[in-house]
Structures are given as C-alpha cells and as structure tokens.
N, C-alpha and C positions, 0 to 999 in steps of 0.2 A: 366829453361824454363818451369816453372811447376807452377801450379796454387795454389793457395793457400785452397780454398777449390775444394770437389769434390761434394759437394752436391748441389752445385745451377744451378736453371736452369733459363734462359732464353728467351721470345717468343717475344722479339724486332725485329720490322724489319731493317735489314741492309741498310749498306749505299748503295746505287745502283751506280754500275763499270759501268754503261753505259753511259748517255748523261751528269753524272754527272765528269768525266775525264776531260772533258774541257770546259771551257769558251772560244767561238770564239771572235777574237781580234774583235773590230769595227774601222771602218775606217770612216769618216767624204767623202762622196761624193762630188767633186769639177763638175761633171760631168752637164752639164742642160738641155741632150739632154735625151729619152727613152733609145738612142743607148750605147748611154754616162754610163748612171745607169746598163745598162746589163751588159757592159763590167766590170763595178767597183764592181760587185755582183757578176760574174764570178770568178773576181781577188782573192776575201774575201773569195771564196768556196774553189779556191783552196788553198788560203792560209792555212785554217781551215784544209782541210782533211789531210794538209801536218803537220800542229799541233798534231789534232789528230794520225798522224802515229808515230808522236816521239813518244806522251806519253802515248801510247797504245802498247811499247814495254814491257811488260809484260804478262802471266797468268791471265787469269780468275780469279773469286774469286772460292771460294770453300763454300758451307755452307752443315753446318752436321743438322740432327736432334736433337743430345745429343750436349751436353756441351763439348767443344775441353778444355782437359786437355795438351798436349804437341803436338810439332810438330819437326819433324825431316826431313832437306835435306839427301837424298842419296851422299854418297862421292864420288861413280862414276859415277852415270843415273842421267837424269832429272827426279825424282822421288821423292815425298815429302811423307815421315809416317805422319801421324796424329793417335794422339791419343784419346780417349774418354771416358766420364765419367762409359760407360756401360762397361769398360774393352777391348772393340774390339781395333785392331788397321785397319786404312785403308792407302790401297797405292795409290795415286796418280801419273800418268802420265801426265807431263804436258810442255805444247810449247805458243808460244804466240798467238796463235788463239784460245788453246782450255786446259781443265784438262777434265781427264778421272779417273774414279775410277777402277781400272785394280785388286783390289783386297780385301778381309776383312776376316782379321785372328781373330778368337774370343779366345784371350791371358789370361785373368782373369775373376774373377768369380764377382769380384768390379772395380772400377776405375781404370780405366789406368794411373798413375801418371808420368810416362816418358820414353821416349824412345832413344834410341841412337845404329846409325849403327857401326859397326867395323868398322875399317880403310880399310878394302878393299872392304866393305859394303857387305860380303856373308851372316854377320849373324845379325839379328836385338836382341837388348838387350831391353827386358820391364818390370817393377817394376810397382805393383800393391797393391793397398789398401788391398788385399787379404793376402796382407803379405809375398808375393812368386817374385822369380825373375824368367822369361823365356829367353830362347837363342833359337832361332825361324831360322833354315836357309829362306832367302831371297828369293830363287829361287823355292823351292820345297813346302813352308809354312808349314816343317814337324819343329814338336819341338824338337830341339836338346840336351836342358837341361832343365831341370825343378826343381828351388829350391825352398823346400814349406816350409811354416813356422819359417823363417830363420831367420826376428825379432820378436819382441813383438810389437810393434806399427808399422806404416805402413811404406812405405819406401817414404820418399818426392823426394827424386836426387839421380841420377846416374852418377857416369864419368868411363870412360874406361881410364885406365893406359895404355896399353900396351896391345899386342896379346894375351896374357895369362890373364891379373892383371885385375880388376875391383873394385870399390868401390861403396858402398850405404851407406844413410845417412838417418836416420827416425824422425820422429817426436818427438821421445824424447830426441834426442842431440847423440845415438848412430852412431859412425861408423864401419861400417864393412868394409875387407879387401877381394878379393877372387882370387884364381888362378884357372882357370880353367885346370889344371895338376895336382889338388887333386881330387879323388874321395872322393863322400859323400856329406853332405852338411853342412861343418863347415866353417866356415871363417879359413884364417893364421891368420888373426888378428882385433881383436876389441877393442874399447876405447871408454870412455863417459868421455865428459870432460866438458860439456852445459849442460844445463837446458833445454834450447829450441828446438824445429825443425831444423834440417839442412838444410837450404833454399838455398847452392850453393855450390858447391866444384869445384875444376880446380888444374892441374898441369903441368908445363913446359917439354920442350922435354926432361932436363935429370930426372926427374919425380923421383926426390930425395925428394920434400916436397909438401904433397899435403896440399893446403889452402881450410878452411870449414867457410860459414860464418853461424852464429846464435848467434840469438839475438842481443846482441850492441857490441859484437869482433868476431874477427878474429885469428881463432885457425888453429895452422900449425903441422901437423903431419910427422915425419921422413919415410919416407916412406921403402926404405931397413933397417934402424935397427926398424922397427916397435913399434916405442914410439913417444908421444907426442915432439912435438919441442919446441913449442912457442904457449903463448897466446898475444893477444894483449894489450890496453889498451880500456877500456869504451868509446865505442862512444856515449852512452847517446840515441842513438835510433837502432831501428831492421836494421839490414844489411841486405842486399835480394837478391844482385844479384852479380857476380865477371865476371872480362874479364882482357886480359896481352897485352899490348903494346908494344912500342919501343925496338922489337927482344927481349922478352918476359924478359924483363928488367925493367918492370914498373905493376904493379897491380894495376890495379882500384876497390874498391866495390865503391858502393850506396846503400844509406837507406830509408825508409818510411818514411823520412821527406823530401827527397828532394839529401840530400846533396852524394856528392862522396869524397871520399877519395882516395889518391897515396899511395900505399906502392913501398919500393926498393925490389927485389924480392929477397928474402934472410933475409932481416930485416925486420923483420913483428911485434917487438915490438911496434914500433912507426911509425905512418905514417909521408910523406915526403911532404906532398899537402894535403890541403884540398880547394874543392869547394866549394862555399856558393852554397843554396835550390834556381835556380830561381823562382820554384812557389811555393813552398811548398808544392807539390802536388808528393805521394810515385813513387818513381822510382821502379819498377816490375821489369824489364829485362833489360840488353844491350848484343850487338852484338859486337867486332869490327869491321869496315871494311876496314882501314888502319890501320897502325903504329901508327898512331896519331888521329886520327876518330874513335867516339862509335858512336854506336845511341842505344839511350834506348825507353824504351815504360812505357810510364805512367800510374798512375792511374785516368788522365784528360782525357784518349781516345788518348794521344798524341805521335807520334814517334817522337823524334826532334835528330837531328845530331849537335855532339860539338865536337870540336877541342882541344883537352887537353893543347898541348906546341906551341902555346900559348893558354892560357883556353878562349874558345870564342864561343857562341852558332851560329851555322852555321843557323839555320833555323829546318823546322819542312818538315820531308821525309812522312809523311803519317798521317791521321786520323781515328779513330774507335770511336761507337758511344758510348764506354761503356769503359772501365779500359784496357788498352794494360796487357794483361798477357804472352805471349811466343812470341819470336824472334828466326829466325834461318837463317845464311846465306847456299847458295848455292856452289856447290865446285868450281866454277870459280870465285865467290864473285861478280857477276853481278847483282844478285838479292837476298832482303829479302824475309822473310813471316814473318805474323805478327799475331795473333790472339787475338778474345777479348770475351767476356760474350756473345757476338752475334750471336755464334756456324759459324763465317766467319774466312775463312783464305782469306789475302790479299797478293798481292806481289807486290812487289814495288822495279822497275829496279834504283839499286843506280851503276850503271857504271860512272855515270859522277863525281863520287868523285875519281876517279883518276888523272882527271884535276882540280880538283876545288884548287883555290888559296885560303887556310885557312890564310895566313899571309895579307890579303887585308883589310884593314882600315872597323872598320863597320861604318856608317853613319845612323843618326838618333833614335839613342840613345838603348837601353836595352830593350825597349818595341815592339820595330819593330822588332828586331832580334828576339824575340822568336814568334812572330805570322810570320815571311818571310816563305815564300812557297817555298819550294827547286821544282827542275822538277819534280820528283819523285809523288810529292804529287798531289792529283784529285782536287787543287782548287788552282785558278791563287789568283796570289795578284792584292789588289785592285790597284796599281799604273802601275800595265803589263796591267790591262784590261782599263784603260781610258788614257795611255801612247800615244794613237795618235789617241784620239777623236780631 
C-alpha cells in the first residue's frame, strides 16, 4: 500500500464527490397537461434523491496538502491513518455524512512510507524514509518504541506477524525480522536474497512462510526456522503488489505490466494461474474483498473488481484522476479507500459484492466489461442513463 516514490508532488485538482456521484435517470414525459409535467418532475426528483441516497452511502473524500504516501483502516473504530510525504501521520474519523481530522502525530523526520495498526489497533506501527521504525500508542499519541537507524536504505513495507513479530523490507532487497520481546535495536533475523526493492510481503494465519515480492519473483522466507524457503521462477516483469484467497489457500501477485499470477500457498516455485494484462497498464495495489474478489488500483486512475474462479472482470468500483497508488479495506469489509498522486483519499461502499452473482454470463464482449460501472463507482453507464429515454 505504499507508493513508490516519496518525492513527487502534485497540484491537480480532484475529482469532485459532489454533483458528480450521480447522473439523474431521465424519463420521456407522456404527460400533455402543466399538471401532468409537475407530477412527472416530482416523480424524477424523488426518484433521483432516492438514487442519490444509495450511492452516497459512503465518507467524504479527504484531501491533504502533502502527497498521501499510505493509508490504513482502524481494526476496531471508524478511523482511517493516513500517511504523508512530510513524515506526519493523520487520523481520521469518519461516518457517511461527514470525515473529521481528530488528530496529527509528526512520526518522522522524512516520508512516511507506511503504516499498519495492531490487531487490536492500540498501537500504530510507521516506517519512514528516515530509516527508523515507530510504535506510536493510538490513544495517548505517546511513542512507545523508537528504532532509529535500523537499515541502510529506506524501509518501503511493513507487515505485522503476530503480537510480538514484525517485519520490514527496504529498498535494496533487505529483510528484516523483529520481536518486540527483545530489547535493543537488532532484528532475530535478516536476509538479502534480491537486488531490488521490496514492493510487498504477506503471511497466512499459521505465519510459517512469509512471501516478499521484488522485482520479477517471488521469494518466501521460513519464517520459525529463520532461512530462506524458496525463490521463484522469472516473471520477466516487476511484481508489486500480493493478496490470499480461497481460506488463504491461493496467492495472488500482479506486476507493472498488467498481468497476475496464482500461486498454491506452500508451493511457490511455480505458479498455478496466470492472468493475461487486460490493458497493459501497471497494477499498483489489490485489496481482497471476498474469497474470490480482488479489486486492484491501476496505474490508468482505475479500481476495477475481477473474479478469479472463474477469471472474469466484474467491472470498475471507482476512478482517480492520476495512478491508483494504495488500497485499504475497512474492518467490516463494507468499504474501501483508495488514494492517488491527487493528495485525495476516496471511499467507495463495495457491500454489494456480497450478493453479486460473479458466475453470471458476461454479455457484450471484453471491452464493455472493463469500462461497466459497478454501484460503487461516481459515474452511471451510458446504457443505465438512456435505459428508459
């Protein structure tokens, strides 16, 4: 969920969350009377306001002045971190009427490059271009730990193992291991086994191997006997982002050309799927939000949702004017956020993929499915909006 640079900045104006959320249906007036045409414009109003209240079950946008480097849901509040180029992090409170800024901790001396709450969300973890990692309690905003200088290049990702375990991953292919039950500030364990940036790591609940992508493989470290597992084989482009499916029995990455790949979770020599690039255009981030549902964020400005088993792009849940760079769901999975080069965080309510029928025939061919506007998204399709002219 991390950007890839920390030095660009931005002064586009955003997409505007206001009259641009819906297009009102039009209806063809049969009416030939004054009385006739008010009633049919009454009808259309409340049609509309009652449109607009679906798809305006969401958050506000949020826009920062600095460049949004990561974003993080709260596991147990409606509360979203955001992070920042200038090192701060801010908290957000937020309901569907309104976000509030309820707080700004200034965590690093450089970029903020990511962040992640505990699992019972008391304490916030952030990794900074300053080359230091912070443990920040949530409630009090006093700093609980403070590791300074702990690689030699910056730290790009972070994942939480466990209560105790954490890991970071830097810019030159290093991983570090860390218990927070050791004083000091060494790692249990480090490895370099890349050349490149460590662009994503993740691990399952028995949190036996964690999987790191960079570059073009997919390198899996044993995590209790602290040695390398497995490398992969050459995908031939940059991997960038991982997510675990079907009861964390299936791995997905995606790369800067487009394409995704299935690994078994355990066998990560060879993968077991591959996806072809629908646009060729770099996959930055995915999210799950079922079993079988990603949604990723492009580097077209685009969020689109695809259905892995069977593989089938559902449609596009959101638009940004600029590169989708971070994705984070919320702890009940009713809503994402989304952010881009725009210093805008968006949310976008995807509850209706718990009904959505992915095994439903698509009709009119590859090209319509990836431009279809799912509810989620601020812009009707063109055949909803002239559907009973």
């Amino acid at each position: 969920m991390n950007t890839s640079s920390d030095d660009a900045s931005s002064t586009s104006e955003s997409v505007s969350d206001n009259d641009s959320d819906n297009v009102p249906v039009i209806k063809k007036s049969k009416a030939s009377t004054s009385a006739g045409l008010l009633s049919e414009h009454n009808k259309d109003n409340n049609e509309e306001e009652s449109i607009n209240s679906m798809h305006r079950n969401h958050p506000p946008s949020v826009t920062l002045e600095d460049m949004i480097t990561d974003i993080c849901f709260h596991p147990k509040l409606d509360t979203i971190g955001i992070a920042s180029i200038t090192g701060d992090v801010f908290m957000y409170k937020y309901n569907n009427e309104e976000t509030n800024l309820v707080s700004t901790m200034e965590l690093h001396l450089k970029a903020c490059r990511d962040i992640e709450f505990s699992e019972d969300g008391q304490k916030l973890f952030s990794t900074g271009k300053d080359l230091c990692i912070a443990i920040t309690d949530v409630e009090t905003e006093k700093l609980v730990r403070l590791y300074e200088k702990v690689h030699e290049q910056p730290i790009y990702t972070m994942t939480i193992i466990n209560e105790h375990v954490f890991v970071t991953g830097d810019d030159d292919g290093v991983v570090k291991l860390w218990d927070l039950r050791q004083k000091g500030s060494e790692p249990i364990f480090s490895i370099k086994e890349v050349e490149d940036y460590i662009s994503a790591m993740i691990t399952n609940t028995d949190a036996k191997y964690l999987a790191c992508t960079s570059g073009d493989c997919l390198t899996t470290i044993n995590i209790p006997e602290r040695k390398l597992h497995l490398q992969s084989e050459d995908h031939g482009d940059e991997l960038t982002c991982l997510g675990l499916f079907k009861m964390e029995s299936k791995l997905l990455t995606a790369s800067n050309k487009g394409k995704m790949y299935v690994y078994n979770w355990g066998e990560f020599g060879l993968h077991s799927d591959e996806f072809p690039n629908a646009t060729k255009k770099a996959i930055n981030c995915m999210i799950p939000v079922t079993e079988n549902v990603v949604i990723t964020g492009g580097e077209d400005g685009i969020i689109r949702a695809i259905s892995l088993f069977p593989y089938r792009h559902l449609g596009i849940v959101g638009q940004h004017n600029f590169s989708v760079e971070t994705l984070d769901i919320n702890n009940d999975g009713t809503l994402i956020a989304s952010s881009s080069h725009d210093n805008d965080i968006n949310f976008w309510n995807v509850q209706y993929f718990e009904s959505l029928n992915v095994t439903e025939p698509q009709k009119g061919g590859k090209r319509k499915w990836l431009e279809h506007n799912l509810p989620s998204s601020k812009i009707h399709n063109r055949s909803d909006f002239f559907a009973e002219l």
